[in-house]
N, C-alpha and C positions, 0 to 999 in steps of 0.2 A: 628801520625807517618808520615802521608802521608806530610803535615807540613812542618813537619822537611827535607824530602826528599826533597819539590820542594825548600824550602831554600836554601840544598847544592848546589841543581843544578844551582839555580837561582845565588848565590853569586859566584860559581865557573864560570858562564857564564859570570859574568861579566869581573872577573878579568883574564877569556880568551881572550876576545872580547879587552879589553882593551890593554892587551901584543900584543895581535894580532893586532894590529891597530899601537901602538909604534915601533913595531918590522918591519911592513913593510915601516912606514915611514922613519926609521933611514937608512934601505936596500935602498929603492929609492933616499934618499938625497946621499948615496954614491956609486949608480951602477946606471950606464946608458947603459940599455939597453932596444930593444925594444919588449924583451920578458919579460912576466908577471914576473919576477923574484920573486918580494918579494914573491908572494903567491905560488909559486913553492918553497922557502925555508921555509915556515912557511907551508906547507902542508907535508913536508917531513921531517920535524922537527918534528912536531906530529905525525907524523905515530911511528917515533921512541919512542918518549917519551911514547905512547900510548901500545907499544909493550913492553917498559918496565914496564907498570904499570899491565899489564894483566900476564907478568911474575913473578912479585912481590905476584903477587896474592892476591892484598888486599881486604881488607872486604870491603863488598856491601858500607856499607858510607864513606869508602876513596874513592873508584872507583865513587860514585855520584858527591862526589865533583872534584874532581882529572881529572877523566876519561870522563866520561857525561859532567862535567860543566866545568872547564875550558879549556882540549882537546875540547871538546867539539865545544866550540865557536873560540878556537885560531886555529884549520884548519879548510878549507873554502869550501869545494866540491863545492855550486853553486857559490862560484866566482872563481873556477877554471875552469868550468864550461864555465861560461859567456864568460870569456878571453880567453878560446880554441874555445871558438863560431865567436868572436870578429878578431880573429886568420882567423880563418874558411872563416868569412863573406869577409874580406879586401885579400884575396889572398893569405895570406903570408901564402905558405905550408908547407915551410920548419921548419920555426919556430914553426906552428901548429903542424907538425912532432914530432919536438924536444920537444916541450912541453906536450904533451900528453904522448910521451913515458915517458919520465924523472919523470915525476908525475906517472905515474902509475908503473915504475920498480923501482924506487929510492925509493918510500914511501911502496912498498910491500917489498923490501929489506930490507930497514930500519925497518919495523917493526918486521919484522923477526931477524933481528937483538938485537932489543932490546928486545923481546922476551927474546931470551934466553940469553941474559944479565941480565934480572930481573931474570930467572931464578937461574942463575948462583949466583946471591947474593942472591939465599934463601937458597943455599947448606950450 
């Protein structure tokens, strides 16, 4: 059984990791800016989708795959991380500012939001 667990995780990690890699590169070929964008909208995209799958309330082996493995690997905490460090190190406060809030109120929003949207389609 144990197996089978680190399977879902593992297959779901890929095809996170993967989305998450396509999804920021499509954002940067069409947003110029010089804050970490894509991984600000790929971390706040997961918080939501993450918040609707805990609403959903799936069973332990959707949430391995689903939740653990592909959420999982498609939001990035230590490269959001790194880029508010990055932020940090080179001066720029204000965009450090903006970034750090924005990820941290937009992704606890958003998952609260989806929350109870997954809720809402269990009614």
């Amino acid at each position: 059984m144990l197996i089978f667990k680190l399977l879902l995780v593992g297959l779901g990690g890929f095809c996170g990791a993967i989305l998450r890699y396509a999804i920021s590169r499509w954002i940067e070929n069409r947003k110029s800016s010089t804050l970490p964008t894509a991984t600000l909208i790929v971390n706040i995209a997961g918080s939501f989708l993450l918040g609707v799958l805990i609403g959903l309330d799936l069973t332990k082996t959707w949430f391995l795959l689903c939740g653990t493995g592909i959420l999982g690997a498609f939001t990035t905490f230590s490269t959001f991380k790194l880029e508010a460090i990055q932020l940090h190190i080179n001066k720029r406060w204000k965009g450090f500012t903006y970034y750090v809030l924005a990820s941290y109120f937009f992704g606890i929003c958003l998952a609260y939001t989806g929350f109870k949207l997954g809720r809402w389609f269990m009614l």
